[in-house]
ZAMARGU-4260 file (C-alpha; in steps of 0.2 Angstrom, whole numbers, plus 5000, padded with zeros to 4 digits):
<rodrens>
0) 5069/5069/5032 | 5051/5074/5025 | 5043/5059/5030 | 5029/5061/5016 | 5039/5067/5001
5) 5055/5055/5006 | 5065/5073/5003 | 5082/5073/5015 | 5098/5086/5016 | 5113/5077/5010
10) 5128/5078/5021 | 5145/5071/5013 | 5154/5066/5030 | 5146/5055/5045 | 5132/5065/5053
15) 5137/5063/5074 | 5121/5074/5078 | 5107/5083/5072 | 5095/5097/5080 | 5078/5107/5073
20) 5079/5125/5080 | 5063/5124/5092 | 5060/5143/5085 | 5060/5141/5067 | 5056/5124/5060
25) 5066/5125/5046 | 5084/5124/5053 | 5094/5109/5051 | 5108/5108/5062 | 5121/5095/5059
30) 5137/5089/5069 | 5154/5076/5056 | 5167/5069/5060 | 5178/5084/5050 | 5174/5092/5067
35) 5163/5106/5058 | 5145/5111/5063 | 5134/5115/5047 | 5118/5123/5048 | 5105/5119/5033
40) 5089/5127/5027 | 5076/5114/5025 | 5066/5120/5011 | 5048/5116/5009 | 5041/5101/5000
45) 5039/5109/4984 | 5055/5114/4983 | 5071/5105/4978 | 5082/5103/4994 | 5099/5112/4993
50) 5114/5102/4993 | 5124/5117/5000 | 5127/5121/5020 | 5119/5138/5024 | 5133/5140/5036
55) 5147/5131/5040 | 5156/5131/5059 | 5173/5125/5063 | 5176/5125/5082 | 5192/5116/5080
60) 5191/5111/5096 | 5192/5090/5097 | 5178/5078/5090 | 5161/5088/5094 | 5147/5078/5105
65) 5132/5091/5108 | 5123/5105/5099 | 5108/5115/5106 | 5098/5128/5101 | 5095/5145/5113
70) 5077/5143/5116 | 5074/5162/5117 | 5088/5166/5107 | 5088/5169/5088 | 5104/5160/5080
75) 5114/5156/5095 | 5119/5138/5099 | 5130/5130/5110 | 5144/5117/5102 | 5150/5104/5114
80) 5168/5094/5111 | 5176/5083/5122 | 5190/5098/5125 | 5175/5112/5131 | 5160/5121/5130
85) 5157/5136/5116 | 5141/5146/5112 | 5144/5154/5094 | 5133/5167/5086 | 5130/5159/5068
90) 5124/5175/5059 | 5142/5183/5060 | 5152/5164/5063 | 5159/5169/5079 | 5159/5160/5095
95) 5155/5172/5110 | 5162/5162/5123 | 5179/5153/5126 | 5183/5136/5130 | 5176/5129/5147
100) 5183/5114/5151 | 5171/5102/5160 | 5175/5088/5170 | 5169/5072/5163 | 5173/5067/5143
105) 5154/5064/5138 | 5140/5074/5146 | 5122/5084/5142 | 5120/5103/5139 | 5106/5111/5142
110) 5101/5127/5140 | 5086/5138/5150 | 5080/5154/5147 | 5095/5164/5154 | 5110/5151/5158
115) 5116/5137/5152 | 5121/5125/5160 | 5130/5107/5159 | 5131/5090/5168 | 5144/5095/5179
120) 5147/5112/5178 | 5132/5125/5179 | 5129/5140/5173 | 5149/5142/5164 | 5157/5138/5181
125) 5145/5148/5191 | 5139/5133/5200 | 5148/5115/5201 | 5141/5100/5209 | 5142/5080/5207
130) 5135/5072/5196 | 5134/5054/5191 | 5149/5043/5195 | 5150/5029/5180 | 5158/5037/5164
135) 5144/5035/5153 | 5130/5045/5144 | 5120/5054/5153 | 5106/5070/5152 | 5099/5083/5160
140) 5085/5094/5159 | 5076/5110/5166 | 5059/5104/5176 | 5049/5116/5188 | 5053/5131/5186
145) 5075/5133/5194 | 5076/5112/5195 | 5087/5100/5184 | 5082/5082/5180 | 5099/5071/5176
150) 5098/5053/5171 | 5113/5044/5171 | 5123/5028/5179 | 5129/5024/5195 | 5144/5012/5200
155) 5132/4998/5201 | 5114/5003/5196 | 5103/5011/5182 | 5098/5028/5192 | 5085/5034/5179
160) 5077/5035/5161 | 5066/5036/5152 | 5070/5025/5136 | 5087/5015/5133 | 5093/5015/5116
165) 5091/4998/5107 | 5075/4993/5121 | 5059/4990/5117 | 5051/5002/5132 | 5046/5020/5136
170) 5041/5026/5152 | 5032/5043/5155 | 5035/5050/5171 | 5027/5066/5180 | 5035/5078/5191
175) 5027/5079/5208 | 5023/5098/5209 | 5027/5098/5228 | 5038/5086/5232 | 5052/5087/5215
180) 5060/5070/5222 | 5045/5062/5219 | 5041/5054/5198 | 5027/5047/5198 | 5024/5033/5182
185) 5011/5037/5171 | 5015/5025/5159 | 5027/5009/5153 | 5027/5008/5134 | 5030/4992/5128
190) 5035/4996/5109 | 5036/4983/5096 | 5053/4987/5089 | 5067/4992/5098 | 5072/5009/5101
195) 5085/5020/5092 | 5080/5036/5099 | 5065/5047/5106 | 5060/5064/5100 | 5045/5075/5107
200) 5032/5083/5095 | 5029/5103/5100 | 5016/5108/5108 | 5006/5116/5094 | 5008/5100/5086
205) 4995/5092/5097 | 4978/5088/5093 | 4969/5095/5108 | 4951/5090/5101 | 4954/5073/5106
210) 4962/5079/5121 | 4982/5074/5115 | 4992/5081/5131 | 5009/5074/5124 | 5017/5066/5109
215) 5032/5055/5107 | 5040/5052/5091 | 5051/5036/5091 | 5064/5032/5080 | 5067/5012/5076
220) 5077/5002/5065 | 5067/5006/5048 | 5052/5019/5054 | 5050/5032/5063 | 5032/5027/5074
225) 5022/5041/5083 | 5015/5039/5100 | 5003/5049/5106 | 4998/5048/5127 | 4979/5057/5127
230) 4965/5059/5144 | 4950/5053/5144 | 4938/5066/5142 | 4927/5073/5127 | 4929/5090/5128
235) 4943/5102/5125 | 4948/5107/5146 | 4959/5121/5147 | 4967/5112/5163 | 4974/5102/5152
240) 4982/5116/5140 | 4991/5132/5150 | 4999/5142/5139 | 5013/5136/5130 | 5028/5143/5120
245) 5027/5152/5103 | 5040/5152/5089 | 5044/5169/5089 | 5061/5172/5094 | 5063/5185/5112
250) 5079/5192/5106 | 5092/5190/5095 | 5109/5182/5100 | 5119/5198/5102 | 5106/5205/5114
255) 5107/5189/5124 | 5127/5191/5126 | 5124/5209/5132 | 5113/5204/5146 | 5096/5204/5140
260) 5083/5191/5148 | 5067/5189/5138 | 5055/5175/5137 | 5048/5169/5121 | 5028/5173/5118
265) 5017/5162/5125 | 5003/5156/5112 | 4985/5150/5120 | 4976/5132/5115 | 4959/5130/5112
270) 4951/5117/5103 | 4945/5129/5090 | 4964/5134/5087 | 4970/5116/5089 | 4980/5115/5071
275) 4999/5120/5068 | 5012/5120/5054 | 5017/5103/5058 | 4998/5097/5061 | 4981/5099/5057
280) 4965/5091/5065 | 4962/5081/5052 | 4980/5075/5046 | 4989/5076/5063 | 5001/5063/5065
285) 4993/5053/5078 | 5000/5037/5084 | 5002/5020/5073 | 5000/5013/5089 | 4995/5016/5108
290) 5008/5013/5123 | 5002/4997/5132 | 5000/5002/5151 | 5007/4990/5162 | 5010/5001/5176
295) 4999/5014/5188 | 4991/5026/5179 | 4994/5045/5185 | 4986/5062/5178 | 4974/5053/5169
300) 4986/5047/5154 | 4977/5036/5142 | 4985/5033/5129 | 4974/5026/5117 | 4971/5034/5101
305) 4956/5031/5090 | 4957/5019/5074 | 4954/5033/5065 | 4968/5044/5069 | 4980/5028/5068
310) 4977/5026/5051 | 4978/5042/5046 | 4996/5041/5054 | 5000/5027/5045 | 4994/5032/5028
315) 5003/5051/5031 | 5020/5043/5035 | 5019/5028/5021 | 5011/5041/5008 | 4996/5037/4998
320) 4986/5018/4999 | 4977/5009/4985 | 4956/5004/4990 | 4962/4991/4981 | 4976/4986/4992
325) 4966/4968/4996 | 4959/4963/4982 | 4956/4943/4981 | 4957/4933/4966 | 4946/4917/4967
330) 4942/4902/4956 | 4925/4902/4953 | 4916/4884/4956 | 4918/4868/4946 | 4902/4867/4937
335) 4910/4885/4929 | 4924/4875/4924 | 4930/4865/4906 | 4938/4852/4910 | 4949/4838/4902
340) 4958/4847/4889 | 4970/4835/4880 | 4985/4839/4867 | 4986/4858/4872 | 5002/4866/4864
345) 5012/4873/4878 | 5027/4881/4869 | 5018/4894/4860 | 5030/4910/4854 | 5033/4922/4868
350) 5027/4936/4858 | 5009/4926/4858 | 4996/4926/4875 | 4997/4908/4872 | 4977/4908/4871
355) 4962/4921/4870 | 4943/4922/4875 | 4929/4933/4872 | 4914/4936/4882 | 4906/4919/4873
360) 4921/4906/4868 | 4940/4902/4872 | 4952/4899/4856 | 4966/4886/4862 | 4980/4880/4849
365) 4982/4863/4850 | 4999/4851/4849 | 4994/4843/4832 | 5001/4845/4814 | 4994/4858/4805
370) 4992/4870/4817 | 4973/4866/4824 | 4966/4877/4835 | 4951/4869/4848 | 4936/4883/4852
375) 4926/4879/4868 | 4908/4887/4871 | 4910/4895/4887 | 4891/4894/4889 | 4893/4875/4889
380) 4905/4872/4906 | 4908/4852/4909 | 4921/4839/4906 | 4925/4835/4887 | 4924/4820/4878
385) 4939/4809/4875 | 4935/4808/4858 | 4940/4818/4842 | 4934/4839/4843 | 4931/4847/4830
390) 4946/4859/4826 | 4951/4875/4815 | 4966/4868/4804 | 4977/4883/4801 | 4989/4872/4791
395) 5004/4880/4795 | 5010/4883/4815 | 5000/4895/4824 | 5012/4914/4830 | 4999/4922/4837
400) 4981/4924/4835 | 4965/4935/4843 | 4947/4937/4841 | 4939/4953/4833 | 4933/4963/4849
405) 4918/4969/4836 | 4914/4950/4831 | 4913/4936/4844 | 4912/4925/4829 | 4929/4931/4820
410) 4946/4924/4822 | 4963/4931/4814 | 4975/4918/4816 | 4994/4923/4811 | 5007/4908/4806
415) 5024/4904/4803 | 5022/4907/4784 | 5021/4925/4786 | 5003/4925/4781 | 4987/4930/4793
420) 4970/4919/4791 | 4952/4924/4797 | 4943/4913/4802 | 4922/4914/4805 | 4915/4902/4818
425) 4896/4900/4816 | 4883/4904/4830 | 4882/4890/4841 | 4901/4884/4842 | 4910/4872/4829
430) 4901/4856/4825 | 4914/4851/4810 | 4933/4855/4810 | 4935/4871/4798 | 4950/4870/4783
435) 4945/4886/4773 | 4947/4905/4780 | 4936/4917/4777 | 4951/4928/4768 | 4969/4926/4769
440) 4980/4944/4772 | 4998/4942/4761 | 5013/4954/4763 | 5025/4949/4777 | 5040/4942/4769
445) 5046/4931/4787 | 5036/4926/4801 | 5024/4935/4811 | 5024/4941/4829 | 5010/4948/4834
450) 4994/4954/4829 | 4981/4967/4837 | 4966/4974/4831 | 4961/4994/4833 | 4951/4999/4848
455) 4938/5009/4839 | 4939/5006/4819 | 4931/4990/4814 | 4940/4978/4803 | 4957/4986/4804
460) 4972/4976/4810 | 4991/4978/4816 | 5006/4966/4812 | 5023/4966/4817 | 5035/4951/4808
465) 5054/4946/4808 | 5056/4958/4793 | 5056/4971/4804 | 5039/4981/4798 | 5023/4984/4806
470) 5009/4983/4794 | 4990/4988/4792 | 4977/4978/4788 | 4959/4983/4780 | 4950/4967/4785
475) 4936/4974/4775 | 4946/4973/4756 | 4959/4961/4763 | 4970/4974/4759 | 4987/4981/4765
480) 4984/5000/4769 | 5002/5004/4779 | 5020/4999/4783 | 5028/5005/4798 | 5048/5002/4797
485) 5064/5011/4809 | 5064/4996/4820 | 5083/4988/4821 | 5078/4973/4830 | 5066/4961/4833
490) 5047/4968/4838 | 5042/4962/4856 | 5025/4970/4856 | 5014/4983/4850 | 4999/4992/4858
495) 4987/5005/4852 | 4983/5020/4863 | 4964/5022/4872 | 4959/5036/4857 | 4966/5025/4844
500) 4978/5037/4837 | 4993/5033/4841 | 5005/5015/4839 | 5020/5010/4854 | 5032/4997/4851
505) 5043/4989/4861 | 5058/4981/4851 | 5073/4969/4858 | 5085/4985/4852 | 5082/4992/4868
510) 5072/5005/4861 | 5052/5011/4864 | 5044/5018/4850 | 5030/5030/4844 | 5020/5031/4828
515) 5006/5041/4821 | 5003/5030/4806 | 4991/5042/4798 | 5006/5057/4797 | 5022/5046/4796
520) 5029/5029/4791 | 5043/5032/4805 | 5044/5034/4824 | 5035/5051/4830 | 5046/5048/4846
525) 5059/5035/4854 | 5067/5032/4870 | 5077/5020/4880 | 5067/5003/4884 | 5071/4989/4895
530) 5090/4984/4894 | 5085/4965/4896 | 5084/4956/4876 | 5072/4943/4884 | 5056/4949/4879
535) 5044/4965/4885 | 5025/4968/4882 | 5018/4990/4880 | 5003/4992/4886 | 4995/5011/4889
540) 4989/5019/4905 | 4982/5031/4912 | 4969/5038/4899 | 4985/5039/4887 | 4997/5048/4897
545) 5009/5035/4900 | 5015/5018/4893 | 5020/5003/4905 | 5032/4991/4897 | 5033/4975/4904
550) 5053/4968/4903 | 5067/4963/4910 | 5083/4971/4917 | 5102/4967/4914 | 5103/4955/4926
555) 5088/4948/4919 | 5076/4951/4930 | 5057/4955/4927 | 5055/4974/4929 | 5039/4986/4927
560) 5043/5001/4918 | 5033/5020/4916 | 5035/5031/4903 | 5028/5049/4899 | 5021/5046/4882
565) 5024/5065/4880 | 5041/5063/4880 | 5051/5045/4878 | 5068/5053/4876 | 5070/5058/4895
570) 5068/5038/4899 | 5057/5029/4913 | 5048/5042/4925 | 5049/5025/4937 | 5052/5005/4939
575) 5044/4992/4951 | 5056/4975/4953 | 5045/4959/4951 | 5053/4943/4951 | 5067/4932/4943
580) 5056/4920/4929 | 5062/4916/4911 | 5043/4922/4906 | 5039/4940/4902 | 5023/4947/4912
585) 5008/4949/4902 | 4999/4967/4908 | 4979/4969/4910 | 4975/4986/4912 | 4957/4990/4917
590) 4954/5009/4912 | 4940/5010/4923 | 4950/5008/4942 | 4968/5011/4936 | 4971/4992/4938
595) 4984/4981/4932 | 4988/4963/4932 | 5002/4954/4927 | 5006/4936/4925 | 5015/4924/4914
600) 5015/4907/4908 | 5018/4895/4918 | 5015/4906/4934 | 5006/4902/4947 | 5008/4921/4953
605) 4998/4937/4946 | 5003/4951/4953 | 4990/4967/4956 | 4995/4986/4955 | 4987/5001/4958
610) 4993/5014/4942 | 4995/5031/4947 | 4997/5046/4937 | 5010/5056/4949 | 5022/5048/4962
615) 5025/5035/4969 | 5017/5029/4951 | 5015/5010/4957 | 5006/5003/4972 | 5006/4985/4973
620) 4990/4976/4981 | 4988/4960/4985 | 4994/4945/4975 | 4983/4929/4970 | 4992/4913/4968
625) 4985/4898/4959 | 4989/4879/4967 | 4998/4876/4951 | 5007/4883/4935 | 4994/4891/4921
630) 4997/4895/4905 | 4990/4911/4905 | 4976/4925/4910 | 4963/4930/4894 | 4950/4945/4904
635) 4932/4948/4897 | 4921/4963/4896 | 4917/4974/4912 | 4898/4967/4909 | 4904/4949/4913
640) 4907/4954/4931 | 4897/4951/4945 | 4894/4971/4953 | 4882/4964/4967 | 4898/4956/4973
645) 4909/4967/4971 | 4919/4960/4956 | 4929/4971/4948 | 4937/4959/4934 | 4933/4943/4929
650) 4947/4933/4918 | 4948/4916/4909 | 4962/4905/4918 | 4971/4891/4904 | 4978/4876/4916
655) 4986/4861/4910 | 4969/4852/4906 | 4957/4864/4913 | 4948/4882/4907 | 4944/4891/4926
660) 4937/4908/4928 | 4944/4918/4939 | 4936/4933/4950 | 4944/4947/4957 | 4936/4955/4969
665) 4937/4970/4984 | 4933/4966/5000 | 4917/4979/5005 | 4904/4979/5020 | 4891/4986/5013
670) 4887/4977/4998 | 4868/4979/4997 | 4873/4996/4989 | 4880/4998/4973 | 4898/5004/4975
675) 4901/5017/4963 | 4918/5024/4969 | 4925/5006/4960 | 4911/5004/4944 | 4911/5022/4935
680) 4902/5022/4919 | 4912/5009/4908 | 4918/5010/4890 | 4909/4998/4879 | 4924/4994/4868
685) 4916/4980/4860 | 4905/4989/4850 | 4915/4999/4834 | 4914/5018/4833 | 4919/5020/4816
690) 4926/5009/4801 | 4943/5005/4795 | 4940/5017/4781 | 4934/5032/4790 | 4950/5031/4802
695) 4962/5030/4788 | 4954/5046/4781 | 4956/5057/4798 | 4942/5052/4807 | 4942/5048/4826
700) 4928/5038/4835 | 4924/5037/4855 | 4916/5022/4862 | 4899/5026/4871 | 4899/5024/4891
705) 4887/5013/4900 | 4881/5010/4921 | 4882/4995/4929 | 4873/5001/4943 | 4857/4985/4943
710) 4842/4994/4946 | 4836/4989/4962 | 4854/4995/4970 | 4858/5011/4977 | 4875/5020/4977
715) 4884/5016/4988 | 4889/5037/4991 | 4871/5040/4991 | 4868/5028/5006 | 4861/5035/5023
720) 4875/5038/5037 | 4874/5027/5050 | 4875/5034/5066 | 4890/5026/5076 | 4889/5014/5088
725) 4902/5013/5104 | 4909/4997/5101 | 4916/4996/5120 | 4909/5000/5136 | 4915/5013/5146
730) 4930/5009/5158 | 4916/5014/5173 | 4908/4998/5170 | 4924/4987/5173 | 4932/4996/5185
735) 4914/5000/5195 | 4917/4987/5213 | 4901/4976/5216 | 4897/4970/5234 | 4895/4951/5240
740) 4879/4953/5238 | 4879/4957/5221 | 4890/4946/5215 | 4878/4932/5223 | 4865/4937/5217
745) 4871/4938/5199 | 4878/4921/5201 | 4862/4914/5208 | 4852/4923/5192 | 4865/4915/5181
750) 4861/4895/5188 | 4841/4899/5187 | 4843/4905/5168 | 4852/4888/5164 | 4840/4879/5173
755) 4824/4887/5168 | 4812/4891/5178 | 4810/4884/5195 | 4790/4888/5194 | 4787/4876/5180
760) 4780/4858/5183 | 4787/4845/5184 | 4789/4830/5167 | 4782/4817/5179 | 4765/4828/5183
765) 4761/4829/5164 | 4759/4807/5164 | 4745/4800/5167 | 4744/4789/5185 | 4737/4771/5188
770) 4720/4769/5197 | 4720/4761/5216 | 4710/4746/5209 | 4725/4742/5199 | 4734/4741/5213
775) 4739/4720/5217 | 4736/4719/5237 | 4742/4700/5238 | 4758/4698/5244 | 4772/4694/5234
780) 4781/4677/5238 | 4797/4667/5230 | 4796/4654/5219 | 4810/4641/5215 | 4810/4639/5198
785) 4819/4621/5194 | 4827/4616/5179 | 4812/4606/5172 | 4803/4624/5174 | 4816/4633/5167
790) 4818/4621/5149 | 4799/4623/5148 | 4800/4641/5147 | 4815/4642/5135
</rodrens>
């Protein structure tokens, strides 16, 4: 597997074993059941992997166990079945050797640089000694030079290992270099997960500026965790590094078979020459985690890699993280808040966002005949009167209804009677309940979905209704200026695209659609939507490249889907699972950081993604749960947030009788800087570019871009580097042995320090004495006291 682009070579039958040539990287060699041997070629990440065997063996010689590469060699490799030994040539699919039948049903091959050799018999029969006596598993390999290393079982007794399959330790040993019977531990690796199997990176692999002498990659359950065993010393020591193998082949298989006996090219380390095809400096896969040592330490093994390489790790193997991975929604504090809200309509259409705000006031529709709608000064926080508020009486039910992003002071209300209202609340807030709109818009012949307004052109408004159409408005002449049709169901949602050109709709006919309503009354493009008939929500992403559709699967299930705006027809580019909830998630999508947040009503969950242009697409963050069900998330404008704190959104939480803001905010150390990698120049979007009238005759506007960055901030990338600072001491100063007369004298210094100093006077010196003639000289005697005495004195 390629670990970072998730790429794998298919096998149809049940992979026994599988082995990388150590001479080039990109062999595959696998082992089935079908008793075949199948050699692949790993292609490079760029490439699509072949499903295709380069070559395909068949020693038909019993249920193979072990498959090994010549080291040397080109292209020769050694099959072992329970029946014998073969070595085959795989460039002509020929085996060179004949069957040698070894004694024992499962052992370990292994080859040197002129023999090969097995557990029991050595060298193809040349040699034959005793090996383990338990029939089980066992390994061998060449140490020193002419020497071989076997683990194994006894009759009674574990003889030796290194790791045990399904245990959560790994030893390192070293070989003594004068006495070979001698291993030395160097370390006991306690692991967090248990152990599947243990792989060692090549030598060119290793990062030798940090001094990496050896690296273990272990296999688990679900990942595959580097471990890296490093020594203690700053700079690159050549000691440390002799030269080491190439991956240039000696010879080629045939010349093997006819006698030859060449060594592969060594290649020298350096610390300047430190990088490899498999690792780099600066992206080497260094361990996710050190190997805790419980044991003697020997050679100098530390294995402790830094932070800094550990993440790097981590993020290499798990592919690309968000910076806003920990994002944290809070509830700002109660003197924020609007509090006892009474006869809130809760069963709003599922089309509608049950509620909206702008930067100055909150619209809620309320549970009383005539459709009222309540609007609350969000500059006048505080608990609300139990009496009688003054309302906006839409007269008919309300379907959905939003304030003009141009105008705080405009609201367009659509109702049940297929007709849409605006609404003009005067400066200050309502002081008397309002009956008459400013205009009424006519032309839907059944109810209303949804409404949304243009992101650039002022005064020009969308519809969608149950007769199928999407319809614009001039809010300007109160006029009806185009009808979108092709839709065969009912409309779950419509959004306009960033630049304002462009229309996508969701429908409940599975189907997501495209219009260019200055061109064509019908869908530019369509593609397949979420197969769910619940409800969705379209939003666009991405500067326009992409639409996310918020749905529901057919299981109904709530799903996140992507889709290349360029082409619909080829269906979701990918999908994210979110829960199982009747409601469908409404999307925020700040353009600014790429961030979305989802929630829906009755919630108490919003979740928080990352959108990326290019795989994996999606990368959740963290969540932000509320104490109890809300009806709903409304998000004001980018200047409403707090930058000195790191706030990247700020929305408008609807409870049950409460109106909350909410912060979310990223988690930063240095927040006397500006941070300008999370604030780039914002769009102000709530000022118009150009009219209704110019749009509809060709013309396209762009919002101006302002900084957020205060004045008396710096950026947080033009900030000086701090020079750092060794967070521990070095092991010298623990490990350093103090005398008994150190040690006394440090515990003497400590009991002086708590008790201050032993020079100072004492309390009782600064009181002032008695004079000697004060002084009573007479002679104390007894006195009796009697009762009599004793009633007198009470």
């Amino acid at each position: 597997w390629d670990v970072s682009q998730g790429n794998h070579s298919s096998c149809q039958n049940t992979v026994v074993r599988f082995i990388v040539t150590p001479i080039e990287y990109m062999d595959l060699d696998m082992m089935s059941v079908l008793i075949q041997v199948k050699l692949w070629r790993v292609c490079d990440p760029a490439q699509d992997q072949c499903s295709d065997a380069e070559v395909t063996l068949s020693p038909a010689d019993g249920r193979l166990e072990l498959v090994l590469f010549h080291p040397a060699a080109s292209e020769l490799l050694a099959v072992a079945s329970v029946r014998g030994l073969q070595v085959w040539d795989v460039t002509r699919d020929t085996a060179l050797t004949g069957k040698h039948t070894p004694v024992c049903a499962r052992f370990s091959l292994v080859f040197s640089y002129f023999t090969l050799s097995c557990l029991t018999c050595l060298s193809l029969s040349l040699q034959c000694v005793q090996g383990h006596q338990a029939n089980r598993d066992s390994r061998i390999l060449w140490v020193k030079d002419d020497n071989l290393l076997t683990t194994g079982f006894n009759q009674v007794i574990l003889k030796f290992t290194i790791y045990l399959n399904g245990e959560s330790v790994i030893d390192c040993f070293e070989v003594n270099s004068t006495d070979l019977s001698l291993l030395l531990s160097v370390s006991h690796c306690l692991t967090d997960l248990s152990t599947r199997g243990t792989a060692l990176v090549p030598k060119l692999a290793l990062d030798v500026s940090c001094c990496e002498v050896l690296r273990l990659l272990q296999l688990t359950d679900n990942f595959i965790v580097p471990i890296s065993y490093q020594v203690p010393r700053k700079d690159f020591h050549a000691d440390l590094y002799p030269d080491t193998v190439g991956h240039t082949p000696a010879m080629t298989a045939e010349d093997w078979w006819k006698g030859e006996n060449k060594q592969v090219l060594t290649s020298q380390r350096s610390a300047s020459t430190s990088s490899s095809p498999l690792s780099t400096p600066s992206s080497s896969a260094a361990p996710s985690r050190s190997p805790s040592s419980t044991s003697g330490l020997s050679s100098g093994f530390l294995p402790s890699p830094s932070p800094s390489q550990s993440s790097r790790a981590i993020q290499n193997m798990l592919g690309p993280s968000s910076k806003f991975r920990h994002i944290q929604g809070a509830v700002l504090h109660r003197d924020t808040h609007i509090t006892n809200l009474r006869g809130l309509h809760l069963t709003t259409p599922g089309e509608c966002d049950g509620f909206c705000a702008n930067g100055q006031r909150v619209a809620v529709p309320l549970a009383i005949a005539g459709g009222q709608i309540a609007v609350f000064e969000l500059s006048q926080p505080g608990k609300l009167p139990d009496t009688a508020l003054p309302t906006i009486q839409n007269s008919v039910n309300v379907a959905d209804f939003c304030w003009d992003p141009f105008d705080t002071h405009k609201l367009v209300v659509a109702g049940d009677d297929a007709k849409i209202r605006v609404w003009q609340i005067p400066k200050g807030g309502l002081t008397e309940t309002l009956t008459e709109p400013e205009c009424v818009l006519r032309g839907h012949t059944e109810k209303i979905y949804s409404i949304k307004f243009h992101p650039h052109a002022s005064g020009l408004l969308a519809s969608s209704s149950y007769d199928l159409t999407v319809r614009l408005w001039n809010l300007g002449t109160g006029e009806e200026v185009k009808r979108l049709s092709g839709h065969q169901d009912q409309i779950f949602g419509i959004a306009w695209s960033p630049d304002g050109k462009l229309l996508a709709t969701v429908c409940k006919d599975g189907k997501v659609r495209l219009y260019d309503p200055r061109k064509s009354t019908l869908p530019i493009q369509e593609g397949p939507g979420p197969e769910g008939h619940r409800g969705a929500r379209v939003v666009w992403v991405c500067d326009g490249k992409y639409l996310l559709v918020s749905g529901f699967d057919s299981r109904s299930e709530r799903q996140l889907y992507l889709f290349s705006a360029e082409s619909l027809a080829s269906g979701s580019v990918a999908s994210v699972p979110a829960d199982v909830s009747p409601s469908t998630l409404i999307p925020f999508y700040d353009s600014d950081t790429s961030v979305l947040i989802l929630t829906g009503k009755g919630d108490t969950r919003v979740y928080t993604y990352e959108i990326l242009p290019e795989a994996p697409y999606f990368m959740e963050c963290s969540s932000f749960h509320s104490s109890e069900p809300h009806k709903g998330l409304c998000f004001l404008p980018k200047t409403e947030c707090d930058v000195r704190d790191v706030e990247v959104a700020r929305a408008i939480r609807l409870g049950k009788s409460t109106i909350e803001p909410v912060a979310f905010r990223v988690p930063r150390v240095k927040k006397e800087f500006f941070q300008d990698d999370v604030f780039p120049e914002t769009a102000v979007w709530w000022e118009a570019s150009l009219t209704a009238a110019a749009w509809l005759s060709g013309s396209n506007g762009q919002h101006r871009k302002i900084s957020l960055q205060p004045k008396d901030m710096m950026p947080v990338s033009e900030a000086p580097k701090e020079v750092p600072v060794r967070k521990y001491l070095p092991s010298s100063v623990y490990l350093e042995e103090k005398t008994d007369e150190q040690k006394k004298e440090e515990l003497l210094s400590a009991m002086v320090a708590k008790l201050g100093n032993r020079e100072d006077p004492l309390p009782q010196a600064s009181c002032e004495g008695v004079d000697e003639d004060e002084w009573v000289s007479e002679e104390l005697t007894t006195h009796t006291h009697t009762p009599q005495m004793i009633h007198d004195t009470l």
